[in-house]
TORTOR-947546 format. One record per atom (N, C-alpha, C, O): residue in one letter; x, z, y. Coordinates in steps of 0.02 Angstrom, whole numbers, plus 50000, padded with zeros to 5 digits. Layout:
N
aXZY
...
***
This chain:
257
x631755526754863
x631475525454797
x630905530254781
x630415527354758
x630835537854786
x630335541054790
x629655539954825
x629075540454805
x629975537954894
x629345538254930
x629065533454920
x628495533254942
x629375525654872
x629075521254857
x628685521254798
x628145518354790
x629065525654748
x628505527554671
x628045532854705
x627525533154672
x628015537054758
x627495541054776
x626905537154787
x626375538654761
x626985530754836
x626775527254870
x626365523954820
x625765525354817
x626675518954774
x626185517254704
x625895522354644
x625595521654590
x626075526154671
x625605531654609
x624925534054651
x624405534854619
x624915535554739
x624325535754769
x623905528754748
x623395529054714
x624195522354774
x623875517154784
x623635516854695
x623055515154699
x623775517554621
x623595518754565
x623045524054556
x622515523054527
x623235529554581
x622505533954573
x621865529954618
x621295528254599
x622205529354686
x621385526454715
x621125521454673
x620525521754663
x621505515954642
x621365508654599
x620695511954547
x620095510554544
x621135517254508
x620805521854442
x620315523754481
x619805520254479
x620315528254518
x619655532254531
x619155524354563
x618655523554527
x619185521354597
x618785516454612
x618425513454541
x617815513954532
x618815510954502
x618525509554436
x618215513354423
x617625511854426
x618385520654400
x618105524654372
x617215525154396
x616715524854360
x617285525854460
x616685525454512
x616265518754485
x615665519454470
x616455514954482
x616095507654473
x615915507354399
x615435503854385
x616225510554349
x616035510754287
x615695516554284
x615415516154230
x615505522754312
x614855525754318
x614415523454339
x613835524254319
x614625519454392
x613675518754440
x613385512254407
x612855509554422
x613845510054358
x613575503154302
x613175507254242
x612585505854238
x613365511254204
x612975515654172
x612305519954189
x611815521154153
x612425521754250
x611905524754267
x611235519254288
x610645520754295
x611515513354293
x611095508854325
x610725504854242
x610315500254243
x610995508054180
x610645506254134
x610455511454085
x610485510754024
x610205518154123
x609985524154088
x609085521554132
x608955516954171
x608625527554097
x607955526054129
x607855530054197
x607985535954209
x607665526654224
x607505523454306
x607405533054325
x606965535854293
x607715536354362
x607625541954402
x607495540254472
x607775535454498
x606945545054512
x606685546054573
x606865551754604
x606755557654591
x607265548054661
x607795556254714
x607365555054787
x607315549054802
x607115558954826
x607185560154881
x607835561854897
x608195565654865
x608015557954963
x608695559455011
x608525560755058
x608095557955092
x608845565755068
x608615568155151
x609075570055196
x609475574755195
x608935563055261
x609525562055292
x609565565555334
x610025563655370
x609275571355358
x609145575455411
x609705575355455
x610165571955432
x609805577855512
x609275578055574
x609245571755596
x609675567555582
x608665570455638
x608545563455677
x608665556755642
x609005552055662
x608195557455572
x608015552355548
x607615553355474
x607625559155454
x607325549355438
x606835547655382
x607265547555322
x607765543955319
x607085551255278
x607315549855206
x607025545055181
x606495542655203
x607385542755124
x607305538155106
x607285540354999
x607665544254969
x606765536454971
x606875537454893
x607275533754861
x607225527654860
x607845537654824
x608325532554786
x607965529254699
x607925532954650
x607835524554699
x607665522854599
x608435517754576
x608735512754594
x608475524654511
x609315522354490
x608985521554430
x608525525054412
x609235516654397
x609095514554306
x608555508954298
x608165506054335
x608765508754209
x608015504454216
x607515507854192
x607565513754177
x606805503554183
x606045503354207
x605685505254126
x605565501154082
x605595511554124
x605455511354040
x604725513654025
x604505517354069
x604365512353981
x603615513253981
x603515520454013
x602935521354030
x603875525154025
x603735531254049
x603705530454154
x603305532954193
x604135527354163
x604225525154245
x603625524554262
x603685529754294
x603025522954272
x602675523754305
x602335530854308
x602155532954363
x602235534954246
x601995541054265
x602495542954313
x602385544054372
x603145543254279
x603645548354314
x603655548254380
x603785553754406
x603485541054437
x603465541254484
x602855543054516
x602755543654576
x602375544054459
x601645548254514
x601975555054529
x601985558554579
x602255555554462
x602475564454458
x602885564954535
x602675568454581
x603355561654538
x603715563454596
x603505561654644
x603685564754694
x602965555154655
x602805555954731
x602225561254749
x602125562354808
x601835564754698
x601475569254681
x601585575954754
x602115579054755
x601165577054796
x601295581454854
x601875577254922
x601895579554979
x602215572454906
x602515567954942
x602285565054973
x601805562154947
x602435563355054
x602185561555102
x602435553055097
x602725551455149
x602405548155054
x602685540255027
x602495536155065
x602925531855071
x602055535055096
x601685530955145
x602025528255188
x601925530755244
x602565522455187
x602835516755216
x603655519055222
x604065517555265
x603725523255158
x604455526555157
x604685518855144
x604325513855146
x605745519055122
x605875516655098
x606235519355044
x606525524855042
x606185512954983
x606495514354933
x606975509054918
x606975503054932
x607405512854884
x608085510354872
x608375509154802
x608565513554763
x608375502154794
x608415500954710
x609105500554698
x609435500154749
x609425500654645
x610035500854612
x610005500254523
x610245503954480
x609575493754516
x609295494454420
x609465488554416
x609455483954457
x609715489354332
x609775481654296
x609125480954262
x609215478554206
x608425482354276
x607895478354275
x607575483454215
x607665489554211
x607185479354170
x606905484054105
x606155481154074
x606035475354057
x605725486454071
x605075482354045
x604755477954079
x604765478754140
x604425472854055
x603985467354136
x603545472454141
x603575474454200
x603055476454104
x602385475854126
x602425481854151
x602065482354202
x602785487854132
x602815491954171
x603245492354257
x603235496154305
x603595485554238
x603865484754336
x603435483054346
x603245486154396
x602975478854328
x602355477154380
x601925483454373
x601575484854422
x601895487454320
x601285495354352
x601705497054409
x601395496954462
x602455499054416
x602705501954444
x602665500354528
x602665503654580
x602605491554505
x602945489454597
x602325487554625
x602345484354677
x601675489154595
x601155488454626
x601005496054646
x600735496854701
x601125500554615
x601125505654656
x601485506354728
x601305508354783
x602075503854701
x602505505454778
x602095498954843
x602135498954904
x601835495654809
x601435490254866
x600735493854902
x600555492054958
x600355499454862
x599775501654878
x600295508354928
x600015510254979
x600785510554918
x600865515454960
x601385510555040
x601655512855090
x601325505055019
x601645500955084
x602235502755084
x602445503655141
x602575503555046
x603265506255038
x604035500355072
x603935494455057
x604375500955093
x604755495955110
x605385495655052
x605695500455029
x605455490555042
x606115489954990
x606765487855005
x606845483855051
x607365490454966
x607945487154991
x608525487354935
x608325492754914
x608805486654914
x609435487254847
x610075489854896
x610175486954950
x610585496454870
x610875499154889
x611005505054858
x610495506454827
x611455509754849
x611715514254802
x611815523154840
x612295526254863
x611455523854836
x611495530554919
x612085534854873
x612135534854812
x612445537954915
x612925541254906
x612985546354977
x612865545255036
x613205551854944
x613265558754980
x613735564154947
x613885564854888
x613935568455010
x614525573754986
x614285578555010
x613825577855050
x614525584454995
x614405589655029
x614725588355117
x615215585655142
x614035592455146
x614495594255227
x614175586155259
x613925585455315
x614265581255212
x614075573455255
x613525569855244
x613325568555187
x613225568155296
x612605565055299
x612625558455240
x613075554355232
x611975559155201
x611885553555156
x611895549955197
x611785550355257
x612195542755135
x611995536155164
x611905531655110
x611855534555056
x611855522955107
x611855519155073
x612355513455082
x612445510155133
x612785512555005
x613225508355021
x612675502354990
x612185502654953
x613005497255022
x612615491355009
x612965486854956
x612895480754957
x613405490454904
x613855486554853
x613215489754785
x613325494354746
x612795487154787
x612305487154717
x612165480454690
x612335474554699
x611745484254648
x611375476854592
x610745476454579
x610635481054539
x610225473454592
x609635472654567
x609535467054500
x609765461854523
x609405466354462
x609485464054429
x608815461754369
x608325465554366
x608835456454331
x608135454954303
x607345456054334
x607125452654380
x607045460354307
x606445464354340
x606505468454409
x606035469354447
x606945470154416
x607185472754477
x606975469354511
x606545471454549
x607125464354512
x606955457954572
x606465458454599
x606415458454661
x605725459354538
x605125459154578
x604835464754583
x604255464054601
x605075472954570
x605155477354606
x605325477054688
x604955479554730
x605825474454700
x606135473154760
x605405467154808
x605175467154865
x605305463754760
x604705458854797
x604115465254819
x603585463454845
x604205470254810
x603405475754768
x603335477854849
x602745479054863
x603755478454901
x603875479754979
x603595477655017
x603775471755021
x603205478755053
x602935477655111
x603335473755138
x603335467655132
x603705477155172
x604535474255206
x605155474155165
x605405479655155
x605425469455142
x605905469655102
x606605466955125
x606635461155146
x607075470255122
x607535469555156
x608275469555099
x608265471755042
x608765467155127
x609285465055083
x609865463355110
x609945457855137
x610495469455104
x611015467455146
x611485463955104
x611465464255042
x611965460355141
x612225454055143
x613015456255079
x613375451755057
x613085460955068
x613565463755023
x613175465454941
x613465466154887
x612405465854954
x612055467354891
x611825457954849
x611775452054865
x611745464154771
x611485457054739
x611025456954693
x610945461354650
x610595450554700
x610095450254663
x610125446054600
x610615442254603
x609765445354541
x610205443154492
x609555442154460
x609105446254461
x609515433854417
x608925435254356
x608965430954315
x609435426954309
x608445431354281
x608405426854221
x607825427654180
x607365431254199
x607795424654125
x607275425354083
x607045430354059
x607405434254027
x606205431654070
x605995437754013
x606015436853941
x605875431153921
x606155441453897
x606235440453844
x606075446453784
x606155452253802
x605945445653739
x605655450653707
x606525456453668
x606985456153628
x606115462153732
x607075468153731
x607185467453653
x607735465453633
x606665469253607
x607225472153536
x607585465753525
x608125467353500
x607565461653528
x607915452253509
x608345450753582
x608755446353569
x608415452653653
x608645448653696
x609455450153681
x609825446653715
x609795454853634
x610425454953645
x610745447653585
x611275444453591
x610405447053551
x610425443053489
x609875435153491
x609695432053442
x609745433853552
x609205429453556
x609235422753522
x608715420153502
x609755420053517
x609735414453471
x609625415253403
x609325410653373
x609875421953362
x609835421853311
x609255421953269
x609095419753215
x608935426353327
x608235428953310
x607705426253290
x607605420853317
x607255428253248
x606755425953225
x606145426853269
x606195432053301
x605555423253283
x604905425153305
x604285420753286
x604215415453256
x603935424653311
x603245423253262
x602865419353298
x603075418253354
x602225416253277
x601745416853340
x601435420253385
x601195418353438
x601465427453353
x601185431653393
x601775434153447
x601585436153502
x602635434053429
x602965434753473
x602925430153546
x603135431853601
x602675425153533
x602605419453564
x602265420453624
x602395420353685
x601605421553575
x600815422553620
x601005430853695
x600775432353751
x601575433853642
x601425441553688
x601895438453751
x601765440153809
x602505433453736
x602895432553792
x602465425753839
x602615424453898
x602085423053813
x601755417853854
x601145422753909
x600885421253963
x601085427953873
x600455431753898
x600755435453958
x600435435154010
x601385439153957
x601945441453994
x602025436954046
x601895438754104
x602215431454033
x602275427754097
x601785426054122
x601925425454182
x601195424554114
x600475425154156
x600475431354184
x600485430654245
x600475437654167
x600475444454218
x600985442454267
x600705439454313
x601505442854275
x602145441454309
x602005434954367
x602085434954428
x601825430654329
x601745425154364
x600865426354439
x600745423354491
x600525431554405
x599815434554452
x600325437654475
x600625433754513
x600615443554472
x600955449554513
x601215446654528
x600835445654576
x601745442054540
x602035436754593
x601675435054676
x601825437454731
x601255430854658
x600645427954709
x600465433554737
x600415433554798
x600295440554694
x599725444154730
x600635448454788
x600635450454846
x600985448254759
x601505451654818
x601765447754873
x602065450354920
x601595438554866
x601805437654913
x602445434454880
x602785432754929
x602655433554845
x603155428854826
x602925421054791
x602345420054772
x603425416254788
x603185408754789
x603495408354709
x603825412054673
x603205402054704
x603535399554622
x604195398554611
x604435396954557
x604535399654670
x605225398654661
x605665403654641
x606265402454645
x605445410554615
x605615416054617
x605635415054525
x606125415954487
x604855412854506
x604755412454430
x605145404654422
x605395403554367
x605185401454453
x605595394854429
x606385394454404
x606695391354361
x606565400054463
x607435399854458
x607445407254417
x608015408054395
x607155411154405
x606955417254335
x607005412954270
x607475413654230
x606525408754262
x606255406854202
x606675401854168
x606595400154110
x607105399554205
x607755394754200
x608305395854183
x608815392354185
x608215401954162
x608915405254145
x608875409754075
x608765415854080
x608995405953988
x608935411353965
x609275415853938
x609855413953944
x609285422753899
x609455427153895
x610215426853874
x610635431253880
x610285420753849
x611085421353808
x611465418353881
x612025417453858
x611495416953929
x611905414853997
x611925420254037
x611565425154026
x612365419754088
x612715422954140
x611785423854177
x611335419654169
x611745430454216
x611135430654263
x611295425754318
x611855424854341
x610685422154340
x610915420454419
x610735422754496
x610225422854529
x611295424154504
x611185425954585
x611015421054640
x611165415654665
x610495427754643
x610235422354710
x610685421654781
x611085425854803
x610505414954810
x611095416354857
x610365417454913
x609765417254900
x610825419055000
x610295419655039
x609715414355050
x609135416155058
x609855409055049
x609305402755043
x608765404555004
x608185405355024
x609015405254933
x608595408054895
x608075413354904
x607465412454907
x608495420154907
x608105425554949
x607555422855002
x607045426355006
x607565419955023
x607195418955089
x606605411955065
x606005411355078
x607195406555018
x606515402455000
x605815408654921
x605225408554902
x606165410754914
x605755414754849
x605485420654895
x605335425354858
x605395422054949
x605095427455010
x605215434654970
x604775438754959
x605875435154952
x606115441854915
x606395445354972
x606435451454973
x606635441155029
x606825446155091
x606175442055161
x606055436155173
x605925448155190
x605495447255226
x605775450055299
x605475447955348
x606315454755311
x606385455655379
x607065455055380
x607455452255342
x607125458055431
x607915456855469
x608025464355486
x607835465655543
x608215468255462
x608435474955495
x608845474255542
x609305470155540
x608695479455609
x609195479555660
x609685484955653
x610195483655684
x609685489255630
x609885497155621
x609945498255531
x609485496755493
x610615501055511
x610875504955462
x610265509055432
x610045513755464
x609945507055363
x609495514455353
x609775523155338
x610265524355304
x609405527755367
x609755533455391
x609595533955453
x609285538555478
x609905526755497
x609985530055586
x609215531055594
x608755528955558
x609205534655648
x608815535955710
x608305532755730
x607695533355738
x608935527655738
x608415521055775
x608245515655723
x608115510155745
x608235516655648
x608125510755594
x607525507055611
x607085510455638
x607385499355601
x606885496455630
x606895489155607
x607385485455609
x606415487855589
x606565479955557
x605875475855597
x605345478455615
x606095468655603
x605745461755613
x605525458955543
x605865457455494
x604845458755554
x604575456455487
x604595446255500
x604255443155541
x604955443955462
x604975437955461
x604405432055432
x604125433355379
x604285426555463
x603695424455461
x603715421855382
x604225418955362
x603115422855333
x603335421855263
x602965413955255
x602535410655284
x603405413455199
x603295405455178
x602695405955136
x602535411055105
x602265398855136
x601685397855082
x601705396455013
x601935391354988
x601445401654980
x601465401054906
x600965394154874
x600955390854822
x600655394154926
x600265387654885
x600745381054870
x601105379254916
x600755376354792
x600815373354782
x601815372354760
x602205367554752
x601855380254758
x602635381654740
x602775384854685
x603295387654668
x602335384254660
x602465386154564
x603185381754549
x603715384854552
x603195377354539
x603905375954523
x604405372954616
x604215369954666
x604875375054601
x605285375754654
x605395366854663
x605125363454619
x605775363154716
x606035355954713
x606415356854714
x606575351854745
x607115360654704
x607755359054671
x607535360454604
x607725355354576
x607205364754553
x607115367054507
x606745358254459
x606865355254406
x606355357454510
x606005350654482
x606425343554467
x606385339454421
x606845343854526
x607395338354521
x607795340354453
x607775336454406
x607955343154451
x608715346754403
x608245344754325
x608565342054280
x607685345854316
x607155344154277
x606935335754250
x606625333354202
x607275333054309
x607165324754292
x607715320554288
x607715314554277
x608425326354302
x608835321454280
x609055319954233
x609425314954231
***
């Protein structure tokens, strides 16, 4: 009888502490966006972690830190529930001019043990096209991507109730024209803004599944190697044509019935 209440009081703390773990790294993933170098030393490349979301300050903050940083085809590693549009697009066009590679994942480290990245994260809203902002963009099969409609933040928790103007109108119609250019110019298709724009603020986000990923060119390679190892190395996959994919054909069907 002891060794059996011993037995469920271990298997209860790990339950707790696991939660506990998962209800921090959910908080932290909705404080403003911090920039970590990790450094996986010996015999291999660090990698930059961005935890939070994207707030009119994020783009300085990340000159500041790549500031004397050697960034030039690093990778970075998202873990955000999304944030301002226009500053993810200052932001993820930066990370496109430094050729940066992208990937969603939650790096974690202890003393004594080599960092790594678990691949149980969230990208989420704007995130998304952060994650598009990659040269090479990559996406393991345990991570998730998630979106929906832009929407104007002080009103998106209350969006039905809310009142708006014309000029609220004009600033979110104007929003999605930037978004919809920074799209094209990264290399992603209309199917990215189709299955985004289809979803609004008062519903569940939707996840993309891999089809998706791959028809919206949000994942572009195939990694062979764990990032960290040694030998990390990716196949850049041949990308699909944006011309004439502003609206997606499942998106269009679903539209006429």
């Amino acid at each position: 009888m002891l060794l059996v209440g011993a037995g469920l009081c271990i298997v209860l703390v790990a339950m707790l502490s696991g939660s506990v773990h998962a209800g921090v790294a959910l908080e932290v993933r909705k404080l403003p966006m911090t920039f970590t170098w990790v450094d996986c030393q010996p015999n291999c490349r660090g990698w930059v972690s961005a935890v939070g979301i994207v707030t009119a300050g994020s783009p300085m903050e990340f000159d500041e830190f790549a500031r004397g940083r050697q960034l030039g085809g690093a990778t970075i590693v998202l873990d955000s529930s999304g944030g301002s549009v226009n500053d993810s697009i200052a932001l993820g066009r930066r990370f496109r001019e430094l050729g940066m590679v992208t990937t969603v994942g939650a790096t974690e480290s202890a003393r004594g043990k080599r960092a790594h990245v678990s691949p149980e994260a969230y990208c989420e809203s704007m995130c998304a096209f952060l994650l598009l902002s990659g040269k090479l963009r990559y996406l393991p099969e345990q991570a998730h991507v998630r979106v929906h409609q832009i929407w104007m933040g002080d009103r998106a928790d209350n969006a039905r109730a809310a009142s708006y103007s014309a000029n609220d109108l004009m600033i979110v119609e104007r929003d999605i024209g930037r978004l919809a250019k920074y799209t094209f110019d990264m290399g992603g298709t209309g199917d990215l803004l189709a299955l985004s724009l289809n979803v609004p603020p008062w519903e569940t986000l939707h996840e993309l599944s891999r089809e998706e990923l791959r028809l919206t060119n949000l994942v572009n390679t195939d990694m062979v190697a764990q990032l960290g190892s040694p030998n990390a190395a990716g196949v850049e996959l041949p990308p699909k044509s944006v011309r004439g994919r502003f609206v997606s054909t499942a998106a269009a069907s679903a539209g006429q019935e």
